[in-house]
N, C-alpha and C positions, 0 to 999 in steps of 0.2 A: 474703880472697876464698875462697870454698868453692868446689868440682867441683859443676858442676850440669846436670843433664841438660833439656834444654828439649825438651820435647812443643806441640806446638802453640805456644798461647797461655800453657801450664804452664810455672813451673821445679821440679823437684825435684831435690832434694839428694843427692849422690852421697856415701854413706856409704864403700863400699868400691868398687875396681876392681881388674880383672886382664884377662891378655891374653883371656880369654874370657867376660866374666860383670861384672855390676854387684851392688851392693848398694842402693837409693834408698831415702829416707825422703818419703811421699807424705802431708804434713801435709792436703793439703785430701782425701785417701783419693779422689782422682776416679776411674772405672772405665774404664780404659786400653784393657779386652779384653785377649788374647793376647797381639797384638801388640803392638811400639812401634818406632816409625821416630822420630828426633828427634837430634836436636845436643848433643852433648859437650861442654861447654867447661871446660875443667883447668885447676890452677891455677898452670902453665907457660903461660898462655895461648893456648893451640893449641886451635882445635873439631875435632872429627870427627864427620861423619856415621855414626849408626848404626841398626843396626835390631835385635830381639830378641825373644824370645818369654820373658814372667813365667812364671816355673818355679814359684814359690813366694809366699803372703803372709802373713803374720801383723802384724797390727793396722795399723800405717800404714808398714810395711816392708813390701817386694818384693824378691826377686830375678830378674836378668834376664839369661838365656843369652843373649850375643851372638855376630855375627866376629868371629873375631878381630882385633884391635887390636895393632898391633909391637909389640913388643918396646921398641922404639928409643925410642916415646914413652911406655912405661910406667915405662924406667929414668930419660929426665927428668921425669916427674912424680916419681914419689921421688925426686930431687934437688930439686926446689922445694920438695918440703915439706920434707926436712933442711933445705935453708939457710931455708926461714922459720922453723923451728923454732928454728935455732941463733941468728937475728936477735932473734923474741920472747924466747928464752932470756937474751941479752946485753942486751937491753932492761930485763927485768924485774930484771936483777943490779947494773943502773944504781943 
């Protein structure tokens, strides 16, 4: 499972996140505007409502100034990805 940010009827691909800010990868390049209000969904399975304003683009990357977002569920998102990493890692050593 990837981090995907869901716009409308869009998913895009959450490259990076932190307590204030995204990173997305917008394969179909759709034009968002400023804003973005849309659904989080991590890959601790948690959504969150968010909304943001694109700071930056370059080719089918954005970045996007958000609220902040806790603390609490950015340290469990890095734990999901460590333990998936360490499950694909034990997998592939199989």
């Amino acid at each position: 499972m990837i981090p995907k940010l869901i716009v409308r009827e869009y998913e895009l691909e959450v490259i990076d996140i932190s307590e204030g800010g995204m990173k997305l990868l917008n394969y179909m390049r759709r034009d968002f505007g400023r804003q973005i209000f849309g659904t989080v969904v991590l890959l601790s399975g948690k959504s969150i409502d968010i909304s943001g304003k694109i700071v930056w683009q370059y080719n089918n990357e954005f970045g996007l100034l958000i609220a902040r977002i806790p603390r609490s569920v950015i340290i469990e998102e890095i734990q999901t990805l460590l333990k998936e990493k360490g499950q694909n890692k034990s997998t592939q050593e199989s």
